[in-house]
Every structure is written in structure tokens, then in C-alpha cells.
MDAnalysis code that builds the backbone (N, CA, C; Angstrom):
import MDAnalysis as mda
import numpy as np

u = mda.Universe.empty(222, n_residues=74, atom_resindex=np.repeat(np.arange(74), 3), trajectory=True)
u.add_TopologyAttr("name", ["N", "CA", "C"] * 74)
u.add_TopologyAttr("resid", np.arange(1, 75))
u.add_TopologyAttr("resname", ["UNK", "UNK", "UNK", "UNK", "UNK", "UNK", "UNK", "UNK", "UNK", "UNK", "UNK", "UNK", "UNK", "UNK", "UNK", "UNK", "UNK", "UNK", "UNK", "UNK", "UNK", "UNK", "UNK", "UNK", "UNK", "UNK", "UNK", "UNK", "UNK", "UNK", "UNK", "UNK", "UNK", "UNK", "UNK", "UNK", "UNK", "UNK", "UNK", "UNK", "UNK", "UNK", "UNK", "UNK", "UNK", "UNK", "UNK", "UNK", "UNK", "UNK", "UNK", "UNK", "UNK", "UNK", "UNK", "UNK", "UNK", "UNK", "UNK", "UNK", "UNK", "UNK", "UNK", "UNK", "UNK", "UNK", "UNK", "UNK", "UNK", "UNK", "UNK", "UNK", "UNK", "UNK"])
u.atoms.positions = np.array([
    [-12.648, -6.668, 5.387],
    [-12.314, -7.346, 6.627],
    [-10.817, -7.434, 6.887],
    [-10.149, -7.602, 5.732],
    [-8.465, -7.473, 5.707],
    [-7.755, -6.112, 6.111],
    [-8.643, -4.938, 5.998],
    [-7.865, -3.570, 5.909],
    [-7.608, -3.292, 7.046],
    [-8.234, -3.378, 8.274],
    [-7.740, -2.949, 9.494],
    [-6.891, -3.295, 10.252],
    [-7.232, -4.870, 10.271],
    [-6.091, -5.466, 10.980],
    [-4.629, -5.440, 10.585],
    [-4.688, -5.332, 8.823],
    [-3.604, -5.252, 8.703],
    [-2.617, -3.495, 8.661],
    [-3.548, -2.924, 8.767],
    [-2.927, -1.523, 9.337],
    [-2.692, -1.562, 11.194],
    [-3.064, -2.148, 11.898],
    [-3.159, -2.150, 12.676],
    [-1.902, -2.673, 13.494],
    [-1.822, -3.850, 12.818],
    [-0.659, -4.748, 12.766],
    [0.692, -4.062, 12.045],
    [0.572, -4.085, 11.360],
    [2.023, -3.289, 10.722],
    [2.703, -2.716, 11.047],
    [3.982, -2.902, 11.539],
    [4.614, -1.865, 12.195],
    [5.933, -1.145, 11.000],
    [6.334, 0.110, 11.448],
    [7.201, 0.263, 10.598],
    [8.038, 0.117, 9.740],
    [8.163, 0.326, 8.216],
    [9.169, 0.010, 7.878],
    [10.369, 0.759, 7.060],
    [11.342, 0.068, 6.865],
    [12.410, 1.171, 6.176],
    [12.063, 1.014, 4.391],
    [12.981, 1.952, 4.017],
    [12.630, 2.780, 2.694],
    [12.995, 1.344, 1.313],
    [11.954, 0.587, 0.651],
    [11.920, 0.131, 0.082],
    [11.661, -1.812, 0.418],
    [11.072, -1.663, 1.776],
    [10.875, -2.771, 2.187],
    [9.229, -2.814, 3.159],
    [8.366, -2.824, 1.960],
    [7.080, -2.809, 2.941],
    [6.989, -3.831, 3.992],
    [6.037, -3.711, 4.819],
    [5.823, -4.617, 5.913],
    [4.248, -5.701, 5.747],
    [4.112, -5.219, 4.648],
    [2.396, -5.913, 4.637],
    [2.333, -5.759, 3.068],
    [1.571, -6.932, 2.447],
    [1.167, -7.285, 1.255],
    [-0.092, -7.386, 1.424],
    [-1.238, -6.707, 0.787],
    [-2.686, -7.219, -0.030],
    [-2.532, -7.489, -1.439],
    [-2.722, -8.506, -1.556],
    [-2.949, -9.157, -3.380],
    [-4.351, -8.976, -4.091],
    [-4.719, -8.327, -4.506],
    [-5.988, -8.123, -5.197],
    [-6.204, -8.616, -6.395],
    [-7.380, -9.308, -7.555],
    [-7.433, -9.651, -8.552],
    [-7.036, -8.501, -10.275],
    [-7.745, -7.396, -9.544],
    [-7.525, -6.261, -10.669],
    [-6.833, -5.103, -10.405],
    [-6.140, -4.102, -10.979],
    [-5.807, -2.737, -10.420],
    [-7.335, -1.928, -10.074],
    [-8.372, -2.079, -10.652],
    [-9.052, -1.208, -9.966],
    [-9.546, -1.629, -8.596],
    [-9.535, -2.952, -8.507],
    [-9.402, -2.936, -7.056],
    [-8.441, -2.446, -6.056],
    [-7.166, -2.575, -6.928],
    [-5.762, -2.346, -5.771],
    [-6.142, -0.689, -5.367],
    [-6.810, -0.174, -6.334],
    [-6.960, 1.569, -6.332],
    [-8.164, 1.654, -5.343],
    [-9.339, 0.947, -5.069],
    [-10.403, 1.271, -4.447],
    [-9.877, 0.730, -3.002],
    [-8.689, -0.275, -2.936],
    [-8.178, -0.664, -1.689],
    [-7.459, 0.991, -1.120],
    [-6.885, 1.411, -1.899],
    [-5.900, 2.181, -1.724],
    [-6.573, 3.621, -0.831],
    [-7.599, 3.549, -1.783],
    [-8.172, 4.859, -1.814],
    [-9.259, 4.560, -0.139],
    [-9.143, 3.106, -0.007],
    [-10.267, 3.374, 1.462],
    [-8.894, 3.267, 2.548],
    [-7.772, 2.302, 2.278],
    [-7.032, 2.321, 3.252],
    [-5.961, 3.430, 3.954],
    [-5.915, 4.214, 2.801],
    [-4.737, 5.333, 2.843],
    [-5.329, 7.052, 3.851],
    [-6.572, 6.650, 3.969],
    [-7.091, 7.926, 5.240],
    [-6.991, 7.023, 6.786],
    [-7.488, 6.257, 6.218],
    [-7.130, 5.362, 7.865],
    [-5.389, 5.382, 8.831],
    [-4.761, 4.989, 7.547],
    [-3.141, 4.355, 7.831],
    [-2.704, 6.333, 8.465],
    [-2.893, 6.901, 7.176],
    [-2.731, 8.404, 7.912],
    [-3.144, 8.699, 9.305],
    [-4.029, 8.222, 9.684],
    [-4.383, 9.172, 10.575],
    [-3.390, 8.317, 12.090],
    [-2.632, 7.297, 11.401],
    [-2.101, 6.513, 12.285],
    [-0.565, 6.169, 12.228],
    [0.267, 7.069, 10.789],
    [1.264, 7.361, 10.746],
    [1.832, 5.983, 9.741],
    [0.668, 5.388, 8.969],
    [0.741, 4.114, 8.314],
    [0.695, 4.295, 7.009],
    [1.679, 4.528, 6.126],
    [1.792, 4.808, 4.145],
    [0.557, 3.376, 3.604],
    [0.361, 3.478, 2.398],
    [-0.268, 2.817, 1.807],
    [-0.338, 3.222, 0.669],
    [0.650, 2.493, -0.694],
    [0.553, 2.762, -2.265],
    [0.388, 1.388, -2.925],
    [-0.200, 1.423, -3.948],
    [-0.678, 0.480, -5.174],
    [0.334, 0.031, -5.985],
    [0.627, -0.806, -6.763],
    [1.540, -1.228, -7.343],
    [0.556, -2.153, -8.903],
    [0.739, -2.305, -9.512],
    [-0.452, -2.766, -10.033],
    [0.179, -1.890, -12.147],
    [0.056, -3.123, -13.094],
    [0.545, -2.776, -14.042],
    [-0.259, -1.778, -14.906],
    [0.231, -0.793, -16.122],
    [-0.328, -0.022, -16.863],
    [0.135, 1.679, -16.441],
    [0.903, 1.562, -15.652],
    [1.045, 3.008, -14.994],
    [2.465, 2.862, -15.376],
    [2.980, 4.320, -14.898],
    [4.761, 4.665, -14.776],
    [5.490, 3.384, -14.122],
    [6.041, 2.795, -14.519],
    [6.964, 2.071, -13.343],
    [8.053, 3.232, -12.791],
    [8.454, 3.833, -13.079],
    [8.869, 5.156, -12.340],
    [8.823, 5.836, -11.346],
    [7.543, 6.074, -11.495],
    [6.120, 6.197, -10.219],
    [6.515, 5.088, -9.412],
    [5.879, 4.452, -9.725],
    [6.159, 2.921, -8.326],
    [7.145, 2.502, -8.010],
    [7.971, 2.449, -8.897],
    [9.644, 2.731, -8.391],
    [9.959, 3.681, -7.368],
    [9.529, 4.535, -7.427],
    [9.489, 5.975, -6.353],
    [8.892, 5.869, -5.486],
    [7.594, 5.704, -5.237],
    [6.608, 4.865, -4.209],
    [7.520, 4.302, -3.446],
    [8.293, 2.948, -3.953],
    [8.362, 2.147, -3.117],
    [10.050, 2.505, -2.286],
    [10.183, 3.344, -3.107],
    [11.631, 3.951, -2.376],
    [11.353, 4.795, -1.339],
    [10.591, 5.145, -0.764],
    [10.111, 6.106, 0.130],
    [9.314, 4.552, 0.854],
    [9.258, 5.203, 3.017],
    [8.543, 4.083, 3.546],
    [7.403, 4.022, 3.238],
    [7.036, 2.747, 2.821],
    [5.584, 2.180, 2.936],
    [5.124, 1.253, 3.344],
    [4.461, 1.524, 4.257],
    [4.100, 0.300, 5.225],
    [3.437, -1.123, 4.174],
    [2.138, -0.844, 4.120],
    [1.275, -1.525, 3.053],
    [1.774, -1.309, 1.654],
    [1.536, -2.578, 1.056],
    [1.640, -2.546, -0.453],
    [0.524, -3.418, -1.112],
    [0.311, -2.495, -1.776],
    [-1.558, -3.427, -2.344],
    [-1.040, -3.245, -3.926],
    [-1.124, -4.945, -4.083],
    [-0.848, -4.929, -5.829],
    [-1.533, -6.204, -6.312],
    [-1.891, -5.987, -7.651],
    [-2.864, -7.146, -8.809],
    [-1.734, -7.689, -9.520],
])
């Protein structure tokens, strides 16, 4: 019920300052968020990456240096 509106809503942002937070309980949720929200936001010019511990911080360091609208993290 949260995913649309908040793609919808979101408007642009610059490189390391998302515009929208989802807080999820686990990373595999932040990933099943990711994975339904990130064809939608595309097709509407809207990024969407995970943040969520056990991975590269490198990676998400990088992620978040590049625009991303949404940021979904546990």
C-alpha cells in the first residue's frame, strides 16, 4: 500500500540525497521491496536501491552516490 504513492510522490533528487525512506523489519524484505518497486519507479524515471546490512558497504556507498530517489533499508 506504501509503494506507489510513494513513487508517485517523489520527486527528484540529487546525487547522494534520496527523497523518500521505506523502513522495513528485515533485508529480505528491503530486497522483495526493491525488487517489486524498482520496475515501476523505471518505467517513470524513479531509482530505487536497498541499503540493509551484510553486503559491500562499498556497493551502497556507490548506490547512494548516484541519484536515488527511494531508499528502502532494515
Amino acid at each position: 500500500p506504501f509503494g506507489l504513492p510513494a513513487i508517485q510522490t517523489t520527486q527528484a533528487s540529487k546525487p547522494g540525497h534520496p527523497t523518500a525512506l521505506v523502513l522495513v523489519p528485515t533485508r529480505e524484505l528491503a530486497k522483495q521491496v526493491v525488487d517489486v518497486l524498482s520496475p515501476i519507479g523505471k518505467q517513470i524515471g524513479v531509482r530505487v536501491a536497498a541499503f540493509y546490512g551484510g553486503t559491500s558497504m562499498d556497493r551502497q556507498i556507490g548506490n547512494l552516490s548516484r541519484r536515488i530517489e527511494v531508499a528502502v533499508a532494515d
